[in-house]
Residue, then its C-alpha position, 0 to 999 in steps of 0.5 A: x456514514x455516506x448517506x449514498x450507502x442508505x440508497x441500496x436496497x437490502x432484506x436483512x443482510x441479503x442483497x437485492x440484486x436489481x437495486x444493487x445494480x442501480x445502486x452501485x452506480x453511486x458509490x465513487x470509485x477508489x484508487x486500490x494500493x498497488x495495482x500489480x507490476x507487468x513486466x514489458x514484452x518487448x518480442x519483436x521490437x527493433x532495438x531503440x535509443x536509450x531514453x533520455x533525461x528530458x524524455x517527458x513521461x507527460x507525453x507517454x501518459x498522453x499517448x496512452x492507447x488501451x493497454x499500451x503507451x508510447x515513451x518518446x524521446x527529446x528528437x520525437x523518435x520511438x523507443x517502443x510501445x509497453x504493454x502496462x498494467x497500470x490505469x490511466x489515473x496511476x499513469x497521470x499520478x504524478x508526484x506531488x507537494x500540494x496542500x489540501x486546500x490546494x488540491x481541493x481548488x483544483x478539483x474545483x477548478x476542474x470541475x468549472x472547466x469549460x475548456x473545449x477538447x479536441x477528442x471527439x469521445x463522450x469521455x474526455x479530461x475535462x468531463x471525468x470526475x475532477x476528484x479522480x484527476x486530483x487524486x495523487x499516488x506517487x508510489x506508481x507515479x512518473x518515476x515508477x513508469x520511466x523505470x519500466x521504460x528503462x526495464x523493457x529496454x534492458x530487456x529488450x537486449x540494449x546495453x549502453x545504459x549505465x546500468x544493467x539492470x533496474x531496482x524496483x525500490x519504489x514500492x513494496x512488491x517483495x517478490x518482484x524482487x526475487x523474495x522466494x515464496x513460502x513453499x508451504x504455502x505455494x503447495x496448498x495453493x496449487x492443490x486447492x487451483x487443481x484438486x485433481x492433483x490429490x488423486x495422486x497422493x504418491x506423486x506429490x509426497x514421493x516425487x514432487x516433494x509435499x509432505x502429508x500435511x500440505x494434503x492435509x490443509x489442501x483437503x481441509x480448506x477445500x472442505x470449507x471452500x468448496x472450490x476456489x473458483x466460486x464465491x464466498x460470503x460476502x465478508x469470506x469464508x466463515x471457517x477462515x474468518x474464525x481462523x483469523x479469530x483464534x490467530x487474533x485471540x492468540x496474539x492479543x490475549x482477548x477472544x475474537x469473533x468472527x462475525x466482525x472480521x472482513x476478508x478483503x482483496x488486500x488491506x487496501x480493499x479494506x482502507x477503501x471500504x471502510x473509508x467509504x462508510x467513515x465519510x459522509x461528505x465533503x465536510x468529513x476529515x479524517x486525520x492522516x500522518x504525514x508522512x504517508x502511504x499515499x492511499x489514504x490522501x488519493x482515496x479522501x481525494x476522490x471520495x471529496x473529504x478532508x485529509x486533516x494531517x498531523x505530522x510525526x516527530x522525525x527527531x524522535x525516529x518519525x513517533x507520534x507526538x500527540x500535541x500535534x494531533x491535537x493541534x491538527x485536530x482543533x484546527x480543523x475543527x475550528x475550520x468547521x471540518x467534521x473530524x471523525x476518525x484517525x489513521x495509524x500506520x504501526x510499523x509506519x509507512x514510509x517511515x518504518x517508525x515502530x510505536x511504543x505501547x505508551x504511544x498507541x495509548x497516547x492515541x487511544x485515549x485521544x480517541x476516546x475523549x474526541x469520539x474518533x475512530x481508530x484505523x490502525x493499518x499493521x499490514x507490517x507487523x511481522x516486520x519489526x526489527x527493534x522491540x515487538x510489535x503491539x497491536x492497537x486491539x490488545x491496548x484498547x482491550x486492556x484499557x478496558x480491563x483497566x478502566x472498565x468505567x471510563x467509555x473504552x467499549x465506545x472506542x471503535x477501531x478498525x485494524x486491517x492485516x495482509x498477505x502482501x507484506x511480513x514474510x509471506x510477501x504474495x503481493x498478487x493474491x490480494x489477500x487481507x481483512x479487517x476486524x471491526x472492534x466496537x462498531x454499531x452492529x447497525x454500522x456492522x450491516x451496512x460494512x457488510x453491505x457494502x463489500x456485497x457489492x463487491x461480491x467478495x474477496x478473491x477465494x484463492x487471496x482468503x485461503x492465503x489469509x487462512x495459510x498465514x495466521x495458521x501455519x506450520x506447527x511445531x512438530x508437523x512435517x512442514x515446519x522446519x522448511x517453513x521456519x528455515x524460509x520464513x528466518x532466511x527472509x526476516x534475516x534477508x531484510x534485517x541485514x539489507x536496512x541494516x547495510x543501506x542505513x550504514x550507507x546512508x551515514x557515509x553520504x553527505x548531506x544525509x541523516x536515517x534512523x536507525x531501521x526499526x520496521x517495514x520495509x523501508x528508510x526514510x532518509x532527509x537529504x540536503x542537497x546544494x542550491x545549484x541543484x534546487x535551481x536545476x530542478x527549477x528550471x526542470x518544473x520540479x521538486x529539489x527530491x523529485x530531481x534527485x531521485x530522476x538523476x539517481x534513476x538514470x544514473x544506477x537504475x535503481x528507482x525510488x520515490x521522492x518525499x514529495x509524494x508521500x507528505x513532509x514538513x515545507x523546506x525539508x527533502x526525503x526520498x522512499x526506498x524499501x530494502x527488498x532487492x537481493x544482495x547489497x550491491x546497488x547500495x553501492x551505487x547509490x552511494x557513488x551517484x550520491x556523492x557525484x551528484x554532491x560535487x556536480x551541483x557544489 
């Protein structure tokens, strides 16, 4: 565990304030999953010229002035100033292809700099932390903030773009792109934001069209809460965790407790938290899938430990292959790295591969005979569209049925959920937890520690988590609207993976898997030499080029392969298949097959 952690004083679970203050100082900093999308104001701008291909968004992050940044154009005009609501590490995340070992002689390199600056701030990119620098996160990276430059000029009333309209394909933000909200849920939520509104319950129910039981959950959680406004206990609410406990003990067949779940302002909150105890130093690694969510290398990068990747088996639709975790994991050991846990993205990200029972037994008795722990992240479980998901808990439980003698109750596993994804889709409540499941309780106090210093999750984020694993029942007034929107969303996404995979058999060059879960496709792409030359020439990947031409072409934005890992001569690039309707699939298909006979 990160000796760091020991530094904080504590009296039992009790937080000493002035030592936490001191002590917080030493806890490194975390690059969050998403950091919420802003769309530009761009009132009162004078109309400018389209951007160009060779517009370099190095100058826009260069150019970066509070909240703000300046795109400009290859003759040095302005185009406009955009408000952002990215930080100067997500700016200058750009895409990247590095080994570990490549990123780790970077922050070295970094680190030794003495090149002078020419700022005249105490802060300047030679003297911040190396780590944070080295920190990659493509999702938010060059593509997603030239597609914002394209937005705001759109918005701004230009028409003489190829496109009209941008789609946000690069990240998992449902309802940026118009995936309506849950009205149950949106109702309590306003109920428990102004409780004055209970006041007038014959308003609600007669003209603004809440049913009773909507007042009812309202009144329910504000017993609990007390306001919404006020913290919670550091690891939330207690009758929302043990809301998330009986939710759990109705999934998986086995009893929860609540005093091991966390509430948390997102998964990613929690990956970050748990991480930050997991690694002790720069000696810890922990073994990630490649491909990845890019979190988790832009968190070990800047906690300064080692990403030991395995990559998943793309001819068996991106399955785990256990031989090749063990073969990750015996390198490294032999390399002296301490290995200590493993990731698991289950549906997977960016893969949308959906594991088998046999597989996350596979993974568990891999666990077991190497001590590793477990951090299973099944944000997407509800968005399975081949078989049904099985949570990491329910196998490990049963093997301990099975195999009560054979050290399954020393397996730990973290499993971490969220709001942000499945079919509630509230990306910016920032709602999640995690659930601990045969931790050291002593381990247990330092989690709880830790996410103290944080205070606790978002209020408003936990209530959501409590709306969410306890819905609308049968036989109560909201369900039928509820299951009536929570179908139509399902089904929403089941057609459009469905219609983009069906175009991704039509495009030459280009192989997917069938969609099997999440919220995205995978495709390999095969593209001719001329184009790998021009991509040369531009100081980019083979993907990263096609995916720039494929966002000026259509407007439609997605992330090369690049920034999520792939095996060394391959190319890939990320969609989510969230936009509305199934017209911009033709556009890619169009831009595809253009771009095949410009680069022949």
């Amino acid at each position: 565990m990160a000796p760091y952690l020991m530094r904080v004083a504590r009296r039992g679970t009790t937080i000493n304030n002035s030592a936490l203050s001191h002590s917080a100082r030493f806890i490194p900093g975390a690059l969050p999953r998403g950091t919420p999308s802003t769309r530009a104001d761009v009132s009162g701008l004078a109309p400018a010229p389209p951007l160009t291909a060779t517009t370099p968004l190095s100058s826009a992050a260069a150019r970066c002035a509070g909240r703000c940044f300046s795109s400009i154009t290859s003759t040095g005009k302005r185009v406009g100033v955009i408000p952002v609501a990215a930080t100067a590490a997500v700016v200058m995340g750009q895409l990247s292809n590095q080994s570990q070992s490549q990123q780790q002689q970077q922050v070295r390199n970094m680190a030794s700099s003495s090149t002078p600056s020419s700022s005249g701030r105490r802060l300047n990119m030679n003297n911040i932390n190396p780590h944070v620098k080295a920190a990659k996160y493509a999702v938010r990276g060059e593509l997603a903030v030239k597609s914002e430059e394209y937005r705001a000029y759109l918005q701004g009333g230009m028409t003489d773009l190829p496109f009209s309209e941008v789609i946000s394909a690069n990240i998992g933000n449902p309802q940026q792109l118009d995936q309506k909200p849950i009205t149950f849920f949106r109702q309590v939520l306003s109920l428990l934001e102004n409780p004055v509104l209970l006041e007038k319950e014959d308003v609600l129910i007669e003209y603004l069209g809440y049913k009773k039981d909507v007042i009812e959950r309202a009144k329910k959680l504000l017993k609990v809460v007390g306001s919404v406004g006020a913290y919670s206990a550091s690891n939330g609410v207690p009758a929302i965790r043990q809301s998330i406990a009986d939710f759990l003990e109705r999934r998986d067949g086995f009893p929860a407790s609540q005093s091991d779940i966390y509430l948390s302002a997102g998964a990613s909150s929690g990956v970050n938290t748990l991480l930050h105890v997991v690694c002790q130093d720069s000696n810890t690694g922990i073994l990630v899938p490649i491909p990845q969510y890019p979190l988790y290398t832009a968190s070990l990068a800047v906690l300064d430990a080692h990403c030991v990747e395995y990559h998943l088996d793309e001819s068996k639709n991106w399955g785990t292959d256990l031989e090749i975790i063990k073969s990750s994991y015996e390198a490294a050991k032999a390399k002296g790295i301490d290995v200590r846990a493993i990731v698991i993205i289950n549906p997977g990200n960016p893969t949308g591969a959906s594991l088998s029972e046999s597989d996350i037994r596979s993974v568990i008795e891999f666990a077991r005979q190497e001590r590793l722990v477990i951090l299973a992240d099944e944000v997407y479980q509800t968005n399975v569209f081949i078989g049904e998901f099985v949570s990491f808990k329910k196998v490990l439980r049963t093997l301990q049925k099975e195999r009560p003698n054979d050290g399954f109750d020393q397996v730990e596993l973290a499993s971490l959920h969220s709001v942000s994804k499945g079919m509630v889709g509230e990306c910016g409540h920032r709602g999640g937890y995690f659930e601990l499941v045969n931790f050291d309780p002593d381990v247990q106090q330092e989690i709880y520690k830790f996410v103290s210093i944080m205070l606790c999750a978002p209020v408003i984020g936990q209530c959501l988590v409590d709306l969410m694993v306890n819905p609308p029942r049968p036989g109560e007034e909201s369900y039928e609207l509820y299951k009536k929107e929570y179908d139509a969303i399902y089904d929403g996404l089941k057609e459009r993976a469905t219609a983009l995979h069906k175009a991704f058999e039509q495009m030459e060059g280009v192989e997917c898997g069938s969609p099997q879960g999440s919220m995205y496709l995978f495709p390999t792409i095969s593209l001719p030499e001329k184009a790998a030359e021009a991509a040369k020439k531009e100081g980019r990947t083979p993907d990263e080029f096609y995916c720039l031409r494929l966002l000026e072409a259509t407007g439609v934005c997605v992330v090369p392969g690049s920034g999520f890992g792939q095996r060394e001569g391959s190319l890939h690039f990320r969609t989510t298949f969230l936009a509305p309707g199934t017209e911009w699939v033709g556009s890619i298909v169009k831009f595809h097959r253009e771009f095949m006979e410009k680069y022949r």
